[in-house]
C-alpha positions as CSV (number, residue, x, y, z in Angstrom):
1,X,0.0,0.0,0.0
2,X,1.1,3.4,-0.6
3,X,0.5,6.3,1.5
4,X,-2.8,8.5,0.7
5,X,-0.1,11.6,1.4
6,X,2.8,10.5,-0.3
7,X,2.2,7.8,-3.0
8,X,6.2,7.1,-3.0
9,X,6.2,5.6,0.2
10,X,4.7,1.7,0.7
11,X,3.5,1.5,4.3
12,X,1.6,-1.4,6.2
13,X,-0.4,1.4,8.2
14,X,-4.1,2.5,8.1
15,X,-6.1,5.1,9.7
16,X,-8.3,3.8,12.9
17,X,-10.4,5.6,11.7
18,X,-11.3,6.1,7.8
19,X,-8.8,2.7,7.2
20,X,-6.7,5.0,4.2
21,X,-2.9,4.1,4.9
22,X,-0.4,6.9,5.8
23,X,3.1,6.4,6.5
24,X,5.0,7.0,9.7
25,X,5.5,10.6,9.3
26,X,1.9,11.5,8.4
27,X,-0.2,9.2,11.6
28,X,-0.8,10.8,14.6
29,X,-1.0,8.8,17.6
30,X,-3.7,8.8,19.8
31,X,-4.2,5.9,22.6
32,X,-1.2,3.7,20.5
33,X,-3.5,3.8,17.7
34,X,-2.9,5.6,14.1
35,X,-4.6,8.3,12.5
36,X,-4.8,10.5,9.4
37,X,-4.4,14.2,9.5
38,X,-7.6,14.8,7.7
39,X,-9.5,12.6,10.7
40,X,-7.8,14.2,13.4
41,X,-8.8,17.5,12.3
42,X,-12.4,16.3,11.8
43,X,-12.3,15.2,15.6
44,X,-11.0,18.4,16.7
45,X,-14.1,20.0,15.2
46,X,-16.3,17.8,16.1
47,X,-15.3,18.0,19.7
48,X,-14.9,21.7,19.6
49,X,-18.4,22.0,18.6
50,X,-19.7,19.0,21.4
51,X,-17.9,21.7,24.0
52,X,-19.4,24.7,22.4
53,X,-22.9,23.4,22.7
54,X,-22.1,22.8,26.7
55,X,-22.5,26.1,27.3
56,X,-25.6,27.3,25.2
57,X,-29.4,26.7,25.8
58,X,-29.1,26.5,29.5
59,X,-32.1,25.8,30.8
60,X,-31.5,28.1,34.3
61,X,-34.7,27.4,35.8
62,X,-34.4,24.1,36.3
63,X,-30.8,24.6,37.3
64,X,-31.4,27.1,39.9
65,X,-34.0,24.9,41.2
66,X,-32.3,21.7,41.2
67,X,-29.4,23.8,42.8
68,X,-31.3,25.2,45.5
69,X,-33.2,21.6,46.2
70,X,-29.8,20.3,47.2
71,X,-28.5,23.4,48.7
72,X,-31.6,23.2,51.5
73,X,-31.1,19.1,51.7
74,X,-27.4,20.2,52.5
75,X,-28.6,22.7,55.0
76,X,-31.1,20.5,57.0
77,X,-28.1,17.9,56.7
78,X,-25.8,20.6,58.6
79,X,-28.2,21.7,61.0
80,X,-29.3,17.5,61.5
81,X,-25.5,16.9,62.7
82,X,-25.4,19.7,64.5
83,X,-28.5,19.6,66.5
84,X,-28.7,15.7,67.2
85,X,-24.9,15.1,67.5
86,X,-23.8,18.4,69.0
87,X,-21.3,18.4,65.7
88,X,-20.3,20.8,63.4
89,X,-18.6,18.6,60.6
90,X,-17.2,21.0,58.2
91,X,-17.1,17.7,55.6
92,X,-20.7,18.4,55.2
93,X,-19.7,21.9,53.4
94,X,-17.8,19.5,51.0
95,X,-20.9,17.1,50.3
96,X,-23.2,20.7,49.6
97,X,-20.7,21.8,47.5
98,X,-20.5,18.7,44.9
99,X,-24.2,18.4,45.4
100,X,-24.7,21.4,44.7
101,X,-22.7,21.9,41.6
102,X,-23.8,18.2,40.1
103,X,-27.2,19.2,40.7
104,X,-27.0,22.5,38.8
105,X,-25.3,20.6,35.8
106,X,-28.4,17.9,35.5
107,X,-30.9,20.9,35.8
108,X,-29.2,22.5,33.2
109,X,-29.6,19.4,31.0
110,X,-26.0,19.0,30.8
111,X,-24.1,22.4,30.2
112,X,-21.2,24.4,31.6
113,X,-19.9,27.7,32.0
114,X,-19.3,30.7,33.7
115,X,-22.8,31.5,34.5
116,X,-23.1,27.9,35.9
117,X,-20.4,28.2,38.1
118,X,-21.8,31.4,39.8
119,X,-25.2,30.3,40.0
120,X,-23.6,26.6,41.8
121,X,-20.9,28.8,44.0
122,X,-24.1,31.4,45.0
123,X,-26.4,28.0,46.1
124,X,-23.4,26.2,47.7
125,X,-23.0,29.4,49.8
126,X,-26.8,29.9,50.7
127,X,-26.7,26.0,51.4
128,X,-23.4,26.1,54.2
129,X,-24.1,29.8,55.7
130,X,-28.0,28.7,55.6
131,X,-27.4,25.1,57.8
132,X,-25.4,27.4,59.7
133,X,-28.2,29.9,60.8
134,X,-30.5,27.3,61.1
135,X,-28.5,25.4,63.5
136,X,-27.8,29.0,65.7
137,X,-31.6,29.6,65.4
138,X,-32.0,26.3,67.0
139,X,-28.9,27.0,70.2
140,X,-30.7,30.7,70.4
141,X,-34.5,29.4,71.0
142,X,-33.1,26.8,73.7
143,X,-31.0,29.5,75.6
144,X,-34.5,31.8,75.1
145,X,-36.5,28.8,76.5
146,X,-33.9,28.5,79.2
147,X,-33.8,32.0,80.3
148,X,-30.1,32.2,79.6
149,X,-31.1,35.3,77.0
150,X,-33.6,37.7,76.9
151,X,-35.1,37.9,73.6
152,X,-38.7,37.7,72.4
153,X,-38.8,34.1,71.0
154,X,-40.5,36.1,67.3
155,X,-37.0,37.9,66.5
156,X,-35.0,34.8,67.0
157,X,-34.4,34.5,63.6
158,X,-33.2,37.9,62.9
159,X,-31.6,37.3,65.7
160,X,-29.2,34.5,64.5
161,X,-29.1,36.1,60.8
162,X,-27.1,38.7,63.1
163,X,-25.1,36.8,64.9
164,X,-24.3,34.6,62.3
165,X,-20.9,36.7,61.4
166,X,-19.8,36.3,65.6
167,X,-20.4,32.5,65.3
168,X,-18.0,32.7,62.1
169,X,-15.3,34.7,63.6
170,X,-15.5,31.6,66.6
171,X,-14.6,29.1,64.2
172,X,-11.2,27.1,63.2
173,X,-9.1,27.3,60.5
174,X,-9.7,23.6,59.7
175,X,-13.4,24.4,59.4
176,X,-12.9,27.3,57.1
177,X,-10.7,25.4,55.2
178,X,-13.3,22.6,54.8
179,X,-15.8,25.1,53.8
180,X,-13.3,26.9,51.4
181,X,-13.1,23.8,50.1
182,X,-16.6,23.4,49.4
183,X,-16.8,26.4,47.6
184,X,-14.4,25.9,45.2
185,X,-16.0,22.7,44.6
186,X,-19.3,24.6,44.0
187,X,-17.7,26.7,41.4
188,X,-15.5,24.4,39.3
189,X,-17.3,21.3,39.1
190,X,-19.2,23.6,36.4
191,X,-16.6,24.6,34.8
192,X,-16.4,24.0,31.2
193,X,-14.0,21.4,30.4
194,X,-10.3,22.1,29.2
195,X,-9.2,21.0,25.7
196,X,-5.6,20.0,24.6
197,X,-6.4,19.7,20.9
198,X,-2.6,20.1,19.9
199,X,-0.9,16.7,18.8
């Protein structure tokens, strides 16, 4: 066989792909296996296109509400471990955070992008800071119910929205590490995908 490129050279190679043969200078190796020039560049496009349509026709609706489904489960999942166990297990921040961001992806039938990746960080946010008020609304009404503070039981929850910024200064590195953590999760997992087309 002669290569389809240069008809002066015999080769015993063919294209994965299309089956033409190509010498050794013209296949490109991808997985140990040959290819032509001509179908390599049709795969580029082909996936440039694929990656292009990631990040149009969002449908946001659904992802925003997908998003903010998980978001509360990750909440009441906080507030769960931290009421029952007398915990606050900063891992849970992690577990809202890829929640979060795989649920915006299915809602938004499959796409990426910037747009994605702020609406995912904004719900993984509302999800860790919202398990935490809910878990200080929970300490204040049993210190109201004890006496320990004087408050009128209908403000306690503008109560804890306040004091929610004192209750973060309280905590550990570690824990705002973990929940640093989970918010760079939020925001990447949506992230459209990086391509290394060059070979």
């Amino acid at each position: 066989m002669q290569c389809q490129t240069h008809e002066d050279r015999k080769t015993e190679v063919v294209c994965k792909e299309c089956g033409k043969p190509i010498c050794e200078e013209c296949a490109v190796k991808l997985s140990d296996n040959p290819y032509c020039p001509l179908c390599v560049e049709k795969a580029k496009v082909t996936v440039t296109q694929a990656v292009d349509a990631m990040a149009g026709n969002v449908n946001w609706g659904r992802a925003a509400l997908f998003g903010a489904i998980v978001a509360g489960i990750g909440a009441a999942l906080w507030y769960a471990v931290g009421v029952w166990f007398n915990l606050q297990i900063g891992l849970v921040a992690i577990a809202i955070g890829w929640g979060v961001a795989n649920a915006v992806i299915l809602g938004s039938g499959g796409k990426r992008g910037i747009g994605l990746q702020i609406l995912s960080l904004l719900l993984t946010a509302a999800g860790i800071f919202g398990g935490l008020i809910v878990s200080l609304h929970h300490d204040l009404l049993q210190e109201i119910a004890k006496g320990t503070l004087q408050y009128p039981a209908d403000q306690a929850w503008l109560i804890s929205v306040l004091a929610l910024p004192f209750a973060l200064k309280e905590m550990g590195i570690i824990t705002w590490a973990i929940i640093g953590f989970g918010l760079y999760e939020g925001f990447v997992l949506p992230a459209m995908p990086k391509l290394k087309l060059d070979v």
